[in-house]
N, C-alpha and C positions, 0 to 999 in steps of 0.2 A: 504494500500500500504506500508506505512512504509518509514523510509529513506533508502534513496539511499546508493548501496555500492561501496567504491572508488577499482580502479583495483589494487591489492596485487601484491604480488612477481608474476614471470609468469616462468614456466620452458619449457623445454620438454627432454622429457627422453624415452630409446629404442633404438632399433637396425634402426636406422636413416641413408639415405645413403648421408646425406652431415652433417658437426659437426653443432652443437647445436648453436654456433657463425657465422654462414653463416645462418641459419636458421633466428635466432632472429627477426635482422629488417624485416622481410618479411612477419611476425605477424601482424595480424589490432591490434588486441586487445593493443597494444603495445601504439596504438596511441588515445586509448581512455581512457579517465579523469574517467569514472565510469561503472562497470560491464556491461557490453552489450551482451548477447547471440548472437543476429543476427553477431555479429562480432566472436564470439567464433565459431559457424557453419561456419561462410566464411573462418575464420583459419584450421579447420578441413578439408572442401572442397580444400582449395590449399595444405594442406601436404598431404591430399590421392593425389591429382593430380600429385603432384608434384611425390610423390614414384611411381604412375601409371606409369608416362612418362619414368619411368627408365624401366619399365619393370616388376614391382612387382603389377598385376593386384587386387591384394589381400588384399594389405596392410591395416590395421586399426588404425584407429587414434580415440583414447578415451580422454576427458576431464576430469581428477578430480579437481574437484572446493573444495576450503577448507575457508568456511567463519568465519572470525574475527569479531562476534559480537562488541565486547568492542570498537574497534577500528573504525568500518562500512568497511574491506578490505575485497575481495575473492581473494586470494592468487589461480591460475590453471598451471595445470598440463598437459601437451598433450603427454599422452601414447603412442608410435606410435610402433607397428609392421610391417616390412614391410614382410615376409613370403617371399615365394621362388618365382625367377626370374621368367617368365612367356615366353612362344615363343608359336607365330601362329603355329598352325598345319595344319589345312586345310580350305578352305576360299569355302564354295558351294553358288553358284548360282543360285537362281529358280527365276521363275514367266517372266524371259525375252524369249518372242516370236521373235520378228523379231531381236530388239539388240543384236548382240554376244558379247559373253562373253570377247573377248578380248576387246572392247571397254571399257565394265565395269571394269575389271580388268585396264584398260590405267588411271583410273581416281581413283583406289581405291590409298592410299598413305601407303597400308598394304602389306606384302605380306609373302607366307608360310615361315615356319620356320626363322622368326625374331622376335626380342622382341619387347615384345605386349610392345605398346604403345597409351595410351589412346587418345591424341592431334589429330597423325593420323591417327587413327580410326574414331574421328567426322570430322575431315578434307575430311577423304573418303565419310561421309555421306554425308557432305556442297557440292561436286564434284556431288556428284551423282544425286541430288536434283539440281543442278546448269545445268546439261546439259539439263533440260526440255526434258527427253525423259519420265520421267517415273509418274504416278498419286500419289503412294505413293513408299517409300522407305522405310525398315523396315530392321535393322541392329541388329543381337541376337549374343550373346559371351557364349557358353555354353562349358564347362568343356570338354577337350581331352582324348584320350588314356591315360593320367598321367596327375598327379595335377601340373607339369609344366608347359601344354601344354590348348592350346584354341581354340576351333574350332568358325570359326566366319559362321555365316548363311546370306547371303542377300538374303531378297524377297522384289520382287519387282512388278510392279502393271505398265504397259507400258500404255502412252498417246495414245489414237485414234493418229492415222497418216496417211496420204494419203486422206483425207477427205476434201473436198473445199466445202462452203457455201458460198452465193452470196446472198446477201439483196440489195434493192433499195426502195426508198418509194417518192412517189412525191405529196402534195396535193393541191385540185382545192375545195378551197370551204369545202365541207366536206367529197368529194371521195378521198379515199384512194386505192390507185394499189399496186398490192403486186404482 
C-alpha cells in the first residue's frame, strides 16, 4: 500500500462558465486531509452537472493529478471543457397506448427548442415514473440535425388499467374457499 498522500495544490482550468473563485468551495476534495478519488469523481460529476445544467450537454471534465513523492502531496488539476450550448430539438413519444401524449408532455419539465438541461430532464423522468401510469420508463438523448441540437426519445411501457381482482379467503379448520 504504501503511505498515504496528503491533498497538494488543487486548480481548475478551461473555458468554465462560472470563475475559478465561485467554483472552489464547491470542491469535496477541498475538504479532505488526504488524496481520495471517490471524492475526485464526485468533483468531476458536479462540474459536468453543473456545465450540463447551463446547457452544454457535452462538457468534459479531466483530472490531472501531479504526485510529490518527496513530500507525500498530489497536487490536481480539473481540465474542464464545456463545448457548445446545446437546445432540444424534438422530444418523440412511443410505447403510450391509451395515455396521450399531452398528458406526458404536462409532466415532462423539457421542452423543444430550449437549452438542454440535465436536472430537468431526470426531473421529467422522476414525473413520469411518479404518475404510476406506466411499467417502465426509458429516456435516450441522441444527437440532432446539428451538434447543437438533441433529440430526446421517451419509450414507454403503460400499466395494465381497467382491471379489478377480488380475493377473499375464510378458514374453518382446514377448508379453504377461494
Amino acid at each position: 500500500e504504501g503511505e498515504r498522500f496528503k491533498v497538494g495544490t488543487i486548480d481548475i482550468e478551461g473555458d468554465t462558465i462560472l470563475p475559478k473563485a465561485t467554483l472552489m468551495p464547491g470542491l469535496k476534495i477541498t475538504r479532505e486531509p488526504f488524496f481520495n478519488r471517490e471524492a475526485v469523481r464526485k468533483d468531476i460529476l458536479w462540474l459536468t452537472d453543473l456545465h450540463a445544467n447551463a446547457g452544454f450537454a457535452n462538457a468534459d471534465v479531466s483530472p490531472r493529478t501531479q504526485e510529490d513523492p518527496v513530500n507525500h502531496l498530489v497536487n490536481i488539476t480539473y481540465s474542464v471543457t464545456k463545448g457548445e450550448k446545446v437546445y432540444f430539438e424534438t422530444i418523440d413519444i412511443s410505447g403510450n397506448v391509451r395515455t396521450r401524449d399531452k398528458v406526458i408532455r404536462r409532466e415532462l419539465r423539457i421542452h423543444e427548442r430550449e437549452v438542454y438541461s440535465s436536472a430537468r430532464l431526470k426531473r421529467s423522468v422522476r414525473n413520469l415514473h411518479r404518475l404510476d401510469f406506466f411499467e417502465d420508463v426509458k429516456v435516450d438523448t441522441v444527437e440532432g440535425s446539428a451538434k447543437d441540437k438533441m433529440n430526446v426519445k421517451v419509450d414507454l411501457v403503460e400499466k395494465a388499467t381497467g382491471t379489478f381482482t377480488f380475493g377473499a379467503g375464510y378458514s374453518i379448520g382446514s377448508v379453504i374457499l377461494r
